[in-house]
N, C-alpha and C positions, 0 to 999 in steps of 0.2 A: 420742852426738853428734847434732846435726844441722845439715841444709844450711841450715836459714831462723834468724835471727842470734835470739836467746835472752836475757834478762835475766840478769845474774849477782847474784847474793846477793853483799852486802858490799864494794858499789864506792857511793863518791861524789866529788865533787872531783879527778875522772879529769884531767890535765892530756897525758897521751902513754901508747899501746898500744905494746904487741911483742908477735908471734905465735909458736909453734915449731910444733912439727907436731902435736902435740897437746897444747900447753898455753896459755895467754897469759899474758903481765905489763902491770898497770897502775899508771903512777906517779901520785901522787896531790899535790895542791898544798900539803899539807904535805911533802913530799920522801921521806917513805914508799914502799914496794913491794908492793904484791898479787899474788898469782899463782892459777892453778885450770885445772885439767884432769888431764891424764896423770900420775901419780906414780912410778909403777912403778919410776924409775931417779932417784928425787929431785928431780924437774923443780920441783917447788914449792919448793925453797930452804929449808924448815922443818924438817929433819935425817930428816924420817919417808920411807917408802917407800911411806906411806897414802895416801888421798883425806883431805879435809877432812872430809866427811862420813862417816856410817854407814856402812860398807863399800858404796858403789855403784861395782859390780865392782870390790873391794877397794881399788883404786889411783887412783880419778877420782874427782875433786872438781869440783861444779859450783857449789861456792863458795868466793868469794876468802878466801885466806889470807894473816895479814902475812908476808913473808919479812924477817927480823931481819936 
């Protein structure tokens, strides 16, 4: 994580954020849904219990993913 706010891979045409405690969702102005952070207990909506990426710390993604 960090305290100073970070560029995420795989957002554009951001329209409205939500935060959880360690993850976000952003909606996008086609009506789509992105999400990335914390996985561990399925926070990202994409059926896995992974990070989007290469295992960083097996469960955190620090790139958005579509959630279907």
């Amino acid at each position: 994580g960090s305290a100073v706010p970070v560029a995420v891979g795989g957002l554009s045409d951001v329209v409205a954020m939500a935060g959880g405690s360690y993850h976000s969702l952003a909606l996008k102005a086609d009506g789509t849904v992105t999400a990335w952070g914390l996985n561990g207990n399925g926070q990202l909506g994409n059926g896995s219990r992974m990070g989007s990426t290469v295992p960083v710390a097996a469960s955190i993604s620090g790139v958005a993913v579509p959630v279907p």
